[in-house]
C-alpha positions in Angstrom: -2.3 3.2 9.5 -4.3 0.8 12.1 -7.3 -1.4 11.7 -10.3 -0.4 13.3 -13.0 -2.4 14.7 -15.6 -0.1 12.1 -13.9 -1.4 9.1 -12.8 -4.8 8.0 -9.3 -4.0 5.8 -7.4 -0.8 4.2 -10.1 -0.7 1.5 -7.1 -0.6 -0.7 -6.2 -3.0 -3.9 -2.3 -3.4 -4.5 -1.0 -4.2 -7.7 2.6 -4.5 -9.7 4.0 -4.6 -12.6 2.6 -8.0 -14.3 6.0 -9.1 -15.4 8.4 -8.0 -13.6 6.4 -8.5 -10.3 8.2 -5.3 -8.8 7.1 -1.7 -8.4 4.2 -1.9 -6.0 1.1 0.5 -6.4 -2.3 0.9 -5.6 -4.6 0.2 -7.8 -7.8 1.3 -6.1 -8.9 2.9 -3.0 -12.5 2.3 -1.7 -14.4 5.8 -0.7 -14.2 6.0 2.9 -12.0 3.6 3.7 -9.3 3.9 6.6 -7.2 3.9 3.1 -8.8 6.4 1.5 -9.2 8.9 4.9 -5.3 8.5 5.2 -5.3 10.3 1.8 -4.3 7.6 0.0 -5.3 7.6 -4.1 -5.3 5.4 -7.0 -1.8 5.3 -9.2 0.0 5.9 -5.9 3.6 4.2 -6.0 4.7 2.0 -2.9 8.1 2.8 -2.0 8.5 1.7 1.4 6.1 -0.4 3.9 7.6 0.1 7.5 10.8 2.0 6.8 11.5 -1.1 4.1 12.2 0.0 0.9 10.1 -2.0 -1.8 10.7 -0.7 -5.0 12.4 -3.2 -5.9 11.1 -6.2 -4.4 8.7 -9.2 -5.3 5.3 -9.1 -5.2 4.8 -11.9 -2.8 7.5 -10.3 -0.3 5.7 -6.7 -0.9 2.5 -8.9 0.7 4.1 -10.8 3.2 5.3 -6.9 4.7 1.8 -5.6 4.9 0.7 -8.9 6.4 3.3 -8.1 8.9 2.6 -5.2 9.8 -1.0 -5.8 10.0 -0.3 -8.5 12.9 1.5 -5.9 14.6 -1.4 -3.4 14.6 1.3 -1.0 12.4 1.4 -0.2 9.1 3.3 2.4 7.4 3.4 3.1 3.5 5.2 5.9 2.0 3.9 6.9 -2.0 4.2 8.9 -4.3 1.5 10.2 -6.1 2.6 9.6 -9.8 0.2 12.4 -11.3 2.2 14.8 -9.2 5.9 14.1 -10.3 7.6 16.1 -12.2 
């Protein structure tokens, strides 16, 4: 995922788990967004952001990730799509 100059952000919200501060997901995903026309959908589970597996990870590291990969113009998140598990 890259940022466009049409669109300021993902148009994503990211949450976790509020105690544990682990388990990344998204919590909403604004119509139209780069986000949302990557096929991204609330509920969505983070597991990895640029190859890095996050399931297990802080919050605040989860961030600092995205941020990275933002500066570098590169962004990769892999999901699952909870309401399609099994």
């Amino acid at each position: 995922m890259k940022r466009t100059n049409s669109y300021d952000g993902l148009g994503i919200l990211i949450s976790a788990d509020a105690e544990t501060r682990l388990n990344p997901c998204i919590r909403e995903v604004e119509p139209t967004s780069p986000s949302d026309r990557m096929g991204l959908r609330q509920g969505d589970r983070i597991i990895s952001i640029n190859g890095v597996n996050v399931e297990n990870v802080d919050f605040n590291d989860v961030l600092l990730l995205i941020k990275q990969g933002l500066n570098h113009n590169h962004l990769q998140l892999s999901v699952i799509n909870e309401s399609l598990s099994f």
